[in-house]
C-alpha positions in Angstrom: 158.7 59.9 66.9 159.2 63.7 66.5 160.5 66.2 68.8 158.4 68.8 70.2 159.6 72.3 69.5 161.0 74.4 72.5 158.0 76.2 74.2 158.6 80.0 73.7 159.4 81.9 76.4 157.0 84.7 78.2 157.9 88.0 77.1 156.5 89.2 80.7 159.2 89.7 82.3 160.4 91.8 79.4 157.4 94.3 79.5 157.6 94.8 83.4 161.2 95.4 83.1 160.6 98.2 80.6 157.3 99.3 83.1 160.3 99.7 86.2 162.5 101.4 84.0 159.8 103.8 83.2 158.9 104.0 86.9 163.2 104.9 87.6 163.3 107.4 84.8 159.9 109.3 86.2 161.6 110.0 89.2 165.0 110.5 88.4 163.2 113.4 86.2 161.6 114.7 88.9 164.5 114.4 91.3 167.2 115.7 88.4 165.5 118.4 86.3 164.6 122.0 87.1 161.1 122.7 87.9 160.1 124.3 84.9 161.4 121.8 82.5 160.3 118.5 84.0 157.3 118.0 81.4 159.7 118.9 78.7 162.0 115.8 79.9 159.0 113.2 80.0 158.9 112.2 76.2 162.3 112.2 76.3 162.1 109.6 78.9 159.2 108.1 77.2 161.7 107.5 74.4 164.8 105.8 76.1 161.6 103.4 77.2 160.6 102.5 73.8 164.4 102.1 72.8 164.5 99.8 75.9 161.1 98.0 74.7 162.8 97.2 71.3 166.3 96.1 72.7 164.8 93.8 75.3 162.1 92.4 73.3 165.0 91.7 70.6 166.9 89.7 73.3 164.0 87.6 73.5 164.7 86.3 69.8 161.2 85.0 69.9 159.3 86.6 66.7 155.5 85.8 67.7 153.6 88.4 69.2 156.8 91.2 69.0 155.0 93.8 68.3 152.3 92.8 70.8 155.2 92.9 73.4 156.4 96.2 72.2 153.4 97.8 72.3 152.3 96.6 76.2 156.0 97.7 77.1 155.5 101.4 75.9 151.9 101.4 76.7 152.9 100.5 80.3 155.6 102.8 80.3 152.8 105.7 78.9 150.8 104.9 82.0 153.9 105.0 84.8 155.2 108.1 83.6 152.0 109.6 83.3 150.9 108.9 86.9 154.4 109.6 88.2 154.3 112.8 86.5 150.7 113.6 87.9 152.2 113.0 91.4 155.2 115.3 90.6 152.8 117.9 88.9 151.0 117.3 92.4 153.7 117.7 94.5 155.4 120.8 92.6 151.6 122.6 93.1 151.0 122.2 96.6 154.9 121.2 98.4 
């Protein structure tokens, strides 16, 4: 009788993570930086995300579908800081 091999574990709680520290770094940007250089500091922060994506999805130390992880952390990240940086672009035009 063999063993069966572990099941991997989901890497889904690794991608949101990376998706709510997008959402934190969008609006510490828009809390933290002067007005005229907040779009300036969004790639930056788009950046420390896919640093984030890597580490975490390293921790997993599961190799199947890394790169499919990686790429829905950032993408996700894309999206929240692009909508969080609509609202501050929003905000900054009419407030």
């Amino acid at each position: 009788m063999t063993v069966p091999g572990l099941a991997p574990r989901a890497g889904l709680g690794g991608i949101i993570a990376v998706w709510v520290a997008a959402a934190v770094i969008s609006v510490v940007i828009g809390i933290v930086a002067p007005e005229d250089w907040r779009a300036a500091w969004m790639p930056v922060g788009l950046a420390g995300c896919l640093i984030l994506a890597f580490a975490v999805q390293l921790g997993v130390g599961h190799a199947e579908g890394f790169l499919r992880r990686v790429a829905a952390s950032v993408l996700g990240a894309l999206v929240v800081m692009g909508l969080f940086g609509l609202g501050i672009g929003l905000i900054s035009l009419f407030g």
